[in-house]
C-alpha positions in Angstrom: -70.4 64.3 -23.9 -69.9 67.5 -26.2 -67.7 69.2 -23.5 -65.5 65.8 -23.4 -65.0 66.0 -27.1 -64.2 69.8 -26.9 -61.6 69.4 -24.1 -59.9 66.5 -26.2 -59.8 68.7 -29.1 -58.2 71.6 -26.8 -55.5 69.2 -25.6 -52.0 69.7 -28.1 -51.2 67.1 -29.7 -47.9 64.9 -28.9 -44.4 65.1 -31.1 -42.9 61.1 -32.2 -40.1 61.8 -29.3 -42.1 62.9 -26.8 -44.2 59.8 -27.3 -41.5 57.9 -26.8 -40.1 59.7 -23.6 -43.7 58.7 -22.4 -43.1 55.3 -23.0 -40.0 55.0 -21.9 -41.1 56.6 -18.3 -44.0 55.0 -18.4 -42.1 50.9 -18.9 -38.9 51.7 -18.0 -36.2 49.2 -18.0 -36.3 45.9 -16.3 -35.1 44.6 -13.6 -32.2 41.7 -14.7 -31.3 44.8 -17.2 -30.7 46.9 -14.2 -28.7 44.8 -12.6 -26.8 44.1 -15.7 -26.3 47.6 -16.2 -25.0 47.8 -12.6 -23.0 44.7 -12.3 -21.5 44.2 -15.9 -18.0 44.7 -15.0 -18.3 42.9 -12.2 -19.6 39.6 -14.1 -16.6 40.1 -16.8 -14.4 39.7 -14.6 -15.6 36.9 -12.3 -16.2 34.8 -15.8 -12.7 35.6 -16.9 -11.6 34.4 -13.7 -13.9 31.3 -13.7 -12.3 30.6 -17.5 -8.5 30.9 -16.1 -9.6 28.7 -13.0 -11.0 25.9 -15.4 -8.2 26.2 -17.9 -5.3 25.5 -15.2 -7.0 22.7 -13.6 -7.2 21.4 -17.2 -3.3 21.4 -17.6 -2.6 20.7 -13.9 -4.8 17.5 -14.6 -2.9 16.4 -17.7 0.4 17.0 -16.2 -0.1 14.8 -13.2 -1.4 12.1 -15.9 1.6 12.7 -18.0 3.7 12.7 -14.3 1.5 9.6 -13.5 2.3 7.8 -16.2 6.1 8.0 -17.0 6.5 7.6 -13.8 4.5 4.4 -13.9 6.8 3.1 -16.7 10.3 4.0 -15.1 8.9 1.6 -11.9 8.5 -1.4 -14.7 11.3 -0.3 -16.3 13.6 -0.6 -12.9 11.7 -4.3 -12.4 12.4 -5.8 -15.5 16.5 -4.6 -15.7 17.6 -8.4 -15.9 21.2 -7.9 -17.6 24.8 -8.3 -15.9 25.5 -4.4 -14.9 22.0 -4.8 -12.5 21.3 -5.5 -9.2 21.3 -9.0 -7.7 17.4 -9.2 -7.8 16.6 -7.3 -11.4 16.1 -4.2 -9.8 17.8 -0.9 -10.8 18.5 1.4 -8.0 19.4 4.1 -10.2 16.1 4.2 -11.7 14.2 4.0 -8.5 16.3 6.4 -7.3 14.8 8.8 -10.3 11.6 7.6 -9.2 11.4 9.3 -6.0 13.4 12.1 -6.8 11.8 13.5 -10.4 8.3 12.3 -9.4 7.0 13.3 -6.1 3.5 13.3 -5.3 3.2 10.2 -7.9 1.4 6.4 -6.8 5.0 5.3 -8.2 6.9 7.0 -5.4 6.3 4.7 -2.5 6.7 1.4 -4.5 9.9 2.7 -5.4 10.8 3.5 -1.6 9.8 0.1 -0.5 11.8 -1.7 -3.5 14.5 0.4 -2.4 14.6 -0.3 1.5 14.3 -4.4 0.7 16.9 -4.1 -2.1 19.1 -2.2 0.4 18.8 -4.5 3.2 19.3 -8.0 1.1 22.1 -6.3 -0.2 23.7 -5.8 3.2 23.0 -2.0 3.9 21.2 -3.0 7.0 21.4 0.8 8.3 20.0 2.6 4.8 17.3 -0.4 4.3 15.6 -0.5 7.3 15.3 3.5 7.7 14.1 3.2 4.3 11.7 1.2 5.3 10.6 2.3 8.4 9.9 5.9 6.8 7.3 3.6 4.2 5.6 1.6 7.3 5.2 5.2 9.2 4.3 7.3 5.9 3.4 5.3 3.2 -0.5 6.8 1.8 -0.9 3.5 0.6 -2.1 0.9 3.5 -0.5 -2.0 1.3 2.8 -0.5 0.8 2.8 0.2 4.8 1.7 -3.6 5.5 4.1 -4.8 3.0 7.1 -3.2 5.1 6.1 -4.0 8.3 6.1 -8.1 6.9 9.4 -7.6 5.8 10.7 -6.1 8.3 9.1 -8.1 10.7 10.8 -11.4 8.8 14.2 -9.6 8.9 14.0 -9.0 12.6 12.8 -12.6 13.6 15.9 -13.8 11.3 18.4 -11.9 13.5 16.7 -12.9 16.6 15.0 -9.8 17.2 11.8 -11.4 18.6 10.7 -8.3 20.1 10.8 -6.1 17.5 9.6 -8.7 15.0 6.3 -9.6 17.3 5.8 -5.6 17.5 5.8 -5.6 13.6 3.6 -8.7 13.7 0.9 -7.5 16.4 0.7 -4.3 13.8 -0.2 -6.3 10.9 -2.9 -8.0 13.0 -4.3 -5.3 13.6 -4.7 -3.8 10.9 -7.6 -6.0 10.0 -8.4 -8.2 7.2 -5.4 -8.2 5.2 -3.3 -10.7 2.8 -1.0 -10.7 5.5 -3.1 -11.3 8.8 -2.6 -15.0 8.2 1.1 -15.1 8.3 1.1 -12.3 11.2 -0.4 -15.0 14.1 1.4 -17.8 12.7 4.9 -16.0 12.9 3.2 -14.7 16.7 2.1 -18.2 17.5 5.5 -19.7 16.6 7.4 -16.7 18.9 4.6 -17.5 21.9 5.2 -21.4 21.6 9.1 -21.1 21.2 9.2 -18.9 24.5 6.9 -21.6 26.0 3.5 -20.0 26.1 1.4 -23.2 24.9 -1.8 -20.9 25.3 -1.0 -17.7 24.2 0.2 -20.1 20.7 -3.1 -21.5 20.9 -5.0 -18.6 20.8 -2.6 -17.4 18.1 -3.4 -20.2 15.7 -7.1 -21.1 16.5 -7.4 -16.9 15.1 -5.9 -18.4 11.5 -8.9 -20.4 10.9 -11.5 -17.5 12.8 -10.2 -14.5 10.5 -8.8 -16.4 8.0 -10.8 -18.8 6.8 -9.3 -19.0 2.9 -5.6 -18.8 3.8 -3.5 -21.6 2.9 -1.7 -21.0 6.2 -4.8 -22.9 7.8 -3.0 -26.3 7.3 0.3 -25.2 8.7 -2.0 -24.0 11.4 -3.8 -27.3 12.1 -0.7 -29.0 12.2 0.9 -26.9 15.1 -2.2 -27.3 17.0 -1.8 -31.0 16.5 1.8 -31.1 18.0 1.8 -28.5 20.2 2.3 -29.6 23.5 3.7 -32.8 22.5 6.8 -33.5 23.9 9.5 -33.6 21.0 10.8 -37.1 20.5 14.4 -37.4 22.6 17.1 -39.5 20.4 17.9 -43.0 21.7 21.2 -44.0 21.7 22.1 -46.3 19.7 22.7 -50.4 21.2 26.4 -51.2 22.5 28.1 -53.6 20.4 28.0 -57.3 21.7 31.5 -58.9 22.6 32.0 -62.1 20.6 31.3 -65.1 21.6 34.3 -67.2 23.3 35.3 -69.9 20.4 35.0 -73.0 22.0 37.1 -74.9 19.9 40.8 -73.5 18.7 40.8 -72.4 15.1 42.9 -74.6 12.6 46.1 -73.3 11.6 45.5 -74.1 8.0 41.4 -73.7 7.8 40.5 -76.0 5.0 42.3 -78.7 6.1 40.7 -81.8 8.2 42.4 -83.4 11.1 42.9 -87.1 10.0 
């Protein structure tokens, strides 16, 4: 035990920075400090890059709002135009027009290009309105805007005796499922099918009303075509030939009023 205590003795004693120098060997640093140590640029830069990322999606998102919403506005605006210097049916071109040219990308856009299309075509421009439709039926994002063109044209077709291009429309509303205008689709086919003398395939057409349609008012106007349908239309009677007068039996007097003594 004595020779312990002598070799201790024998051992120089240890200056303050050597101590630490020890220490510091002896922990060293750990490991997330390493890696921070290693990778500190590194992380800078990706948060700076995160921080630009989040601020421009923040002003991208508040300028399609702002986009969004004045474009929103303008579409009212062009709907409610109701003075002289206006179109026939309160709509204003010009401002629709501005729609889809200032405001792409925008919900606004394709109401403005169907507005357009039927404001072009009941104003005569048959050529202008029905490409401008056609391009919302085909490319419309919005599956009511694309319904809402086909109807229309579809209506416009079957006006100018286009039945084939109107039932085309027709069969594409149908199929595109449960829709407001599924209802009027088979009773505009049904009508077509029983004008060109297919009593079944008008039928078919109007017993689907009441299957897939069961809350349409369209029902009745379907109900009563099954009713008649068929039936031979009533053919008009002429009218009685007149009946030849009776032969007097007896002259007339010369002088009516007078007796004959």
């Amino acid at each position: 035990m004595a020779k312990k205590h002598d070799k201790l003795k024998d051992m120089p004693e240890l200056t303050p920075e050597e101590m630490k120098a020890i220490g510091e060997i002896e922990l060293g640093p750990s490991r997330h400090e390493q890696f921070l140590n290693a990778h500190y640029k590194k992380l800078i830069v990706a948060t700076l890059a995160i921080m630009l990322l989040l601020a421009a999606a923040i002003i991208y998102g508040t300028y399609r709002s702002r986009q969004e919403a004045e474009a929103s506005g303008l579409l009212v605006q062009a709907l409610r135009v109701v003075d002289s210097s206006s179109d026939q049916d309160g709509m204003d071109m010009t401002t629709l027009d501005r729609i889809i040219n200032d405001y792409p990308g925008t919900q606004a856009v394709g109401t403005a290009q169907l507005l357009r299309g039927m404001q072009l075509l009941a104003g005569g421009e048959e050529k202008q309105g029905i490409a401008a439709l056609q391009e919302v039926a085909l490319g419309a994002e919005e599956p009511f805007l694309r319904l809402r063109a086909q109807t229309y044209l579809a209506g416009y077709y079957a006006r100018g005796g286009e039945n084939e291009k109107s039932a085309e429309l027709w069969q594409a509303v149908n199929r595109a499922g449960e829709t407001p205008y599924r209802a009027l689709a088979l009773l505009s086919l049904g009508d077509m099918a029983q004008k060109s003398g297919d009593e079944q395939g008008a039928r078919a057409y109007y017993k689907q009303i009441a299957e897939h349609c069961p809350a349409s008012p369209l029902q009745v106007a379907a109900q009563q075509r099954l009713l008649i349908l068929g039936v031979d239309a009533p053919k008009p009677v002429p009218p009685p030939e007149p009946q030849q007068g009776k032969e007097q039996s007896k002259e007339a007097p010369l002088f009516p009023g007078l007796g004959s003594r």
